[in-house]
VMD Tcl script that draws the C-alpha trace (Angstrom):
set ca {
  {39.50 -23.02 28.38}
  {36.90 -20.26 29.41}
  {39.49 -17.49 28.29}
  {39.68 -19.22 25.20}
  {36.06 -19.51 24.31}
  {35.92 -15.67 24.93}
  {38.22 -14.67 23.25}
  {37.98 -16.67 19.65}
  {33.83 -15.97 20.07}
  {35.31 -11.87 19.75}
  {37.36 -12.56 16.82}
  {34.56 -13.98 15.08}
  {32.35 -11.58 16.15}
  {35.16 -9.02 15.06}
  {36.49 -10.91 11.67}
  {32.83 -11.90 10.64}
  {32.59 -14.04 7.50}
  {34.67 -11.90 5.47}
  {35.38 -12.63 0.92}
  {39.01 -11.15 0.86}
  {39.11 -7.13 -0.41}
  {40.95 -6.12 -3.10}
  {43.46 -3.40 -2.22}
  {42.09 0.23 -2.53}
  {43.84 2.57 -5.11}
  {44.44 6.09 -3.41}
  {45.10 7.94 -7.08}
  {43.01 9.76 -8.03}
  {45.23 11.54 -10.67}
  {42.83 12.24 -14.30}
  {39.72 11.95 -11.79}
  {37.20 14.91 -11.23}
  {35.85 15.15 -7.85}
  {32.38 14.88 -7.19}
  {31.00 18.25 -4.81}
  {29.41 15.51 -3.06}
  {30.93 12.65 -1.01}
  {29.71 9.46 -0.50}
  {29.38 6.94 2.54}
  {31.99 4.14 2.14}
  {34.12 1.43 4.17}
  {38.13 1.31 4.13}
  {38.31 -1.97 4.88}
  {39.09 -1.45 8.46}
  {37.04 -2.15 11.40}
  {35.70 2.01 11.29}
  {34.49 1.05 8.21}
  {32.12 3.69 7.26}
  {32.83 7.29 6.93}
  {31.71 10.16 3.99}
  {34.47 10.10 1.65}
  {35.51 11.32 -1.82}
  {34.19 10.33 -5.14}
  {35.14 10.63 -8.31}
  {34.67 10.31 -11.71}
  {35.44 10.68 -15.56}
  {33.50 9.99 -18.72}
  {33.45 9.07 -22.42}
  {31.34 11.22 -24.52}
  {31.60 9.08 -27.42}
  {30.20 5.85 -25.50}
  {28.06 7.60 -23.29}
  {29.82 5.84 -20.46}
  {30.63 6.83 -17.02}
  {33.09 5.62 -14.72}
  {33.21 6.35 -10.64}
  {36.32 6.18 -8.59}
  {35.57 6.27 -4.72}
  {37.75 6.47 -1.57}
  {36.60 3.44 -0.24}
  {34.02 0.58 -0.87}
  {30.67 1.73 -1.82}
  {28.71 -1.04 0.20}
  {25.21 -1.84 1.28}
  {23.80 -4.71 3.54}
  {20.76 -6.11 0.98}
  {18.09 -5.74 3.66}
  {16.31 -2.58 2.54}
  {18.10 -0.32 4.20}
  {16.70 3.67 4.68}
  {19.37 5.85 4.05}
  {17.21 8.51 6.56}
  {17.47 6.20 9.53}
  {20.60 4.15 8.81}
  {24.11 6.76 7.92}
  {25.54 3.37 6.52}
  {22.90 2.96 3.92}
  {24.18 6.35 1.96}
  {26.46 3.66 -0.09}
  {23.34 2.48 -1.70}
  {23.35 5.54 -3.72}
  {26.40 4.68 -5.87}
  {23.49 3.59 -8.55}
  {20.21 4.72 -6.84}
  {21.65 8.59 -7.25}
  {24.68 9.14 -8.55}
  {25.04 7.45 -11.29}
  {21.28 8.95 -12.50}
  {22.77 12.40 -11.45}
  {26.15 12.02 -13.73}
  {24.24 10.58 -16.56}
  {21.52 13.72 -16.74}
  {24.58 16.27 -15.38}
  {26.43 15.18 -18.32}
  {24.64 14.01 -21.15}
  {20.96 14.89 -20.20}
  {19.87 11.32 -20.25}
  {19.00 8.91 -18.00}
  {21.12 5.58 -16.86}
  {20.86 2.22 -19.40}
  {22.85 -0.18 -17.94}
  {24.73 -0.44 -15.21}
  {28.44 -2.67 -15.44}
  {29.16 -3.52 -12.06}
  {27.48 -5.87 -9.32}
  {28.90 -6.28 -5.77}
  {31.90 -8.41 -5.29}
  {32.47 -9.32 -2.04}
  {31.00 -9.60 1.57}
  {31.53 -8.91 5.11}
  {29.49 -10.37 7.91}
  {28.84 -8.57 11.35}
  {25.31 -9.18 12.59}
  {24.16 -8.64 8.66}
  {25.71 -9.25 5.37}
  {27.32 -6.46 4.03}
  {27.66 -6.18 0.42}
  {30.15 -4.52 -1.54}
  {31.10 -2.67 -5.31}
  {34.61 -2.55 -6.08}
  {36.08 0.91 -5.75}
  {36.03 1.26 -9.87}
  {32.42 1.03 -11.47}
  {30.45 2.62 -14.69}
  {27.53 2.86 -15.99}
  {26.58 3.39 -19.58}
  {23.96 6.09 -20.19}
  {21.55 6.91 -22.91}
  {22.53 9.19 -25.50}
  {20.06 11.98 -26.51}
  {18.86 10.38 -29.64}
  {18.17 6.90 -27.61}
  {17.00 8.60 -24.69}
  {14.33 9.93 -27.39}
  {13.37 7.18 -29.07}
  {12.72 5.38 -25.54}
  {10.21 7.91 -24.52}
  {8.70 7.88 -27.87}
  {8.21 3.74 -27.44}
  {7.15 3.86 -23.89}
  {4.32 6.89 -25.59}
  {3.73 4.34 -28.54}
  {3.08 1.02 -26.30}
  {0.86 2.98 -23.63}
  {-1.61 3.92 -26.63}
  {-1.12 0.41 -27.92}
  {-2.81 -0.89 -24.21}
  {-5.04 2.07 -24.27}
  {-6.26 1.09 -27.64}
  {-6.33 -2.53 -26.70}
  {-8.17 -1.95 -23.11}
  {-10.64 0.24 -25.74}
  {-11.39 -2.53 -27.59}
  {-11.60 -5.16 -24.97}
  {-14.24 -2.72 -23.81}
  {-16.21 -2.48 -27.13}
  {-16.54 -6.11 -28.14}
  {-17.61 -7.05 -24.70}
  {-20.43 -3.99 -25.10}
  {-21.22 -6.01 -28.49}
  {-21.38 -9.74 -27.03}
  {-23.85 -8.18 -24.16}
  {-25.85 -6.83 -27.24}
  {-25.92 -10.29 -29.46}
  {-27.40 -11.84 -26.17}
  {-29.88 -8.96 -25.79}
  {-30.56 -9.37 -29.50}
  {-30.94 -13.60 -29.25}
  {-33.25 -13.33 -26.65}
  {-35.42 -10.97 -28.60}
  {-35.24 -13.80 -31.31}
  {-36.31 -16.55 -29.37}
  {-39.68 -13.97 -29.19}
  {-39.66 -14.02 -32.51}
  {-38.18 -10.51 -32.98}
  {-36.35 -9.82 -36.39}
  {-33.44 -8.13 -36.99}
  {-32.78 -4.70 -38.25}
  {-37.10 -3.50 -37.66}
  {-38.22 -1.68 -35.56}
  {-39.61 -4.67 -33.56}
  {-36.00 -5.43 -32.60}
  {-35.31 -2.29 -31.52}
  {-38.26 -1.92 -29.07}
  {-37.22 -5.31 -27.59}
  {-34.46 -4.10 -26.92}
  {-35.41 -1.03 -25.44}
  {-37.79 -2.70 -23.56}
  {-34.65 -5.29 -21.97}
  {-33.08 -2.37 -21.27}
  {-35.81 -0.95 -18.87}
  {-35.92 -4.36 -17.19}
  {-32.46 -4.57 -16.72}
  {-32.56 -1.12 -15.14}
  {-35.12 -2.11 -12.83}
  {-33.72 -5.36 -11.51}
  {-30.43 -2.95 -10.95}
  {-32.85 -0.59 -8.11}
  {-34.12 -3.45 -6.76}
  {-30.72 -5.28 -6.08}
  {-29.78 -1.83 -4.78}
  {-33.07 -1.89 -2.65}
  {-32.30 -5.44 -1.31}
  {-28.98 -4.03 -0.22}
  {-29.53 -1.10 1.44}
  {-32.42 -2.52 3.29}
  {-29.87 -5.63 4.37}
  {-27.78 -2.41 5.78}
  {-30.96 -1.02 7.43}
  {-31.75 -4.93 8.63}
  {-27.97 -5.13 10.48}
  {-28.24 -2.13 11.71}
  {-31.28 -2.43 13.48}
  {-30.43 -6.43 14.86}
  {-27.16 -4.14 15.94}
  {-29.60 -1.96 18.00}
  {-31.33 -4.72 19.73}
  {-28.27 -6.27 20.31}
  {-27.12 -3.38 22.01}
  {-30.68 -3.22 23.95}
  {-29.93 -6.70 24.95}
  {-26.92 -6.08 26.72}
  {-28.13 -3.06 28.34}
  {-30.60 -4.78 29.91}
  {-28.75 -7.58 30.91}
  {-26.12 -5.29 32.32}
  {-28.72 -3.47 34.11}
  {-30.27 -6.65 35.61}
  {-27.12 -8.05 36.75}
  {-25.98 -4.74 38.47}
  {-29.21 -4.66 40.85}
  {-28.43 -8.17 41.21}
  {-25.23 -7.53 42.62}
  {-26.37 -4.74 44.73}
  {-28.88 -6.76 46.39}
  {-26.85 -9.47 46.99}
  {-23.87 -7.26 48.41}
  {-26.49 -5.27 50.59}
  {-25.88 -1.95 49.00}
  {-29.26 -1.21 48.48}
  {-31.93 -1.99 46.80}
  {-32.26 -2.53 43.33}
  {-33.30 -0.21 40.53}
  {-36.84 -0.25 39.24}
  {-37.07 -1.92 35.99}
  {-39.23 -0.07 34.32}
  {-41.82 -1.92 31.75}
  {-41.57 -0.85 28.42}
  {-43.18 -0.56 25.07}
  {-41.78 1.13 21.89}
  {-43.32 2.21 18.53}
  {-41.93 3.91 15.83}
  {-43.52 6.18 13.80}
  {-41.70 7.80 10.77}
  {-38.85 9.63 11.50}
  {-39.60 8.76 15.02}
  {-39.77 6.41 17.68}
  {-41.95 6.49 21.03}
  {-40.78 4.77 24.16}
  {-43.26 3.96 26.34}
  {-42.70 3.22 30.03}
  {-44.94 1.88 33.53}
  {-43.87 4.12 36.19}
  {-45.05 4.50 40.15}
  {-46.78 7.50 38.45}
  {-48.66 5.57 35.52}
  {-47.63 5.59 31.90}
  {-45.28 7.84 30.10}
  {-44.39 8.40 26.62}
  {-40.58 9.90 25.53}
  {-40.18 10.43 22.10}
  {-36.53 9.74 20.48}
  {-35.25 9.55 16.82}
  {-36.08 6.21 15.13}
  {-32.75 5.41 14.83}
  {-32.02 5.65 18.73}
  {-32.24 3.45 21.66}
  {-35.58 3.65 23.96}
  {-33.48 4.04 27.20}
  {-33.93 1.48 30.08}
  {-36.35 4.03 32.91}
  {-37.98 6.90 31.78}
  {-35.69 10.15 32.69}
  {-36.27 11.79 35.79}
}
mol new
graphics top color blue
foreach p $ca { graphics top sphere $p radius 0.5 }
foreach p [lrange $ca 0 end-1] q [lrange $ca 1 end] { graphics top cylinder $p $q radius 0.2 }
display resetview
């Protein structure tokens, strides 16, 4: 019963969840070969292997048509044709299909005809294009008259965003302009326009002083970051000669009294030593340190 287990758990593992194949057409008589091959499956268990592609064309439809040697197939998740070998199938439409429709007609790929028809499960879901797809490409006069659209409806957003931009300049003006009213300024004199002038300067100066409030909320975190930092020192320091007094390994380190002042650009650390007072001068944006330096 074991045995059996085993070996039906390998020929699902083997068989996967596989949507039956049609049978791959080996002529490739009226075809022109591609210089470059593609990855595909053969529908045995090797699967995946370069292989030939080919492919002919109608110039009157603008369409192309591929033949490979193999499936073409891909397994949905993303896959990087530089780290996964298998994931060169993904190209069918990603590359070559762009790279017939420019190589032949100088245009660009429209639509493409063909969607995957089938799947193969081991560990992922593979998906796979029959062996015959196409593509129908631009012609030159389309592939025109697209670029000249895509040119017309970007200046059609640029000229929109424009005037998004001017009638919101205008309804910040009308409320500059009512509030000059309601002081009994008229329109169109010169009353008006020194009003506004005037809101103008305000509104400039409330701008530096936000600015102010925020840099000096910088300067205000940065400093409780430096005392902070202080903090710990000390505490760290404290609970080292702590230790060492409790473990007998000496005794502990002077802490030295202290006093700081800062004075522009600079701050002056001021320390009780066995020798009387000393004074260490330090940047004002530094640290006093714990003992005066030896």
């Amino acid at each position: 019963m074991k045995n059996y287990f085993i070996i039906s758990l390998c020929l699902i593992l083997i068989s996967g969840c596989v949507t039956k194949p049609v049978s791959l057409d080996n002529n490739f008589d009226g075809w022109t070969t591609h210089p470059y091959k593609i990855h595909t499956a053969d529908q045995t268990f090797t699967m995946f292997a370069d292989r030939k592609l080919t492919y002919r064309y109608d110039p009157k439809n603008y369409v192309v048509t591929v033949k490979t040697e193999g499936e073409a197939a891909y397994n949905g998740k993303g896959c990087d044709p530089t780290i996964d070998i298998r994931c060169f199938s993904e190209t069918l439409y990603s590359w070559f299909y762009p790279n017939l429709c420019n190589q032949l007609f100088g245009t660009s790929v429209k639509t493409q005809h063909n969607s995957t028809y089938r799947t193969y499960n081991f560990l992922v879901d593979w998906l796979f294009y029959p062996q015959i797809t196409s593509a129908t490409c631009y012609s030159p006069g389309e592939q025109e008259i697209q670029i000249k659209q895509a040119k017309l409806e970007k200046e059609k957003r640029e000229k929109q965003q424009e005037e998004r931009a001017i009638q919101a300049q205008l309804r910040v003006l009308e409320g500059k302009k009512e509030k000059c009213r309601q002081y009994g300024f008229e329109d169109d004199t010169n009353g008006m326009g020194l009003c506004l002038i005037e809101l103008d300067k305000l509104a400039v100066i409330e701008q530096q002083k936000n600015l102010q409030i925020q840099q000096q909320a910088i300067k205000n975190e940065a400093i409780a970051r430096q005392q902070a930092d202080a903090q710990r020192q000390r505490e760290s320091q404290a609970l080292i000669n702590l230790g060492n007094m409790l473990m007998n390994m000496g005794t502990p380190a002077p802490i030295n009294n202290r006093n700081e002042e800062t004075k522009g650009m600079d701050k002056i650390c001021y320390y009780e030593t066995v020798t009387g007072k000393k004074a260490l001068t330090v940047s004002a944006a530094d640290i006093c340190p714990l003992s005066y330096p030896n």
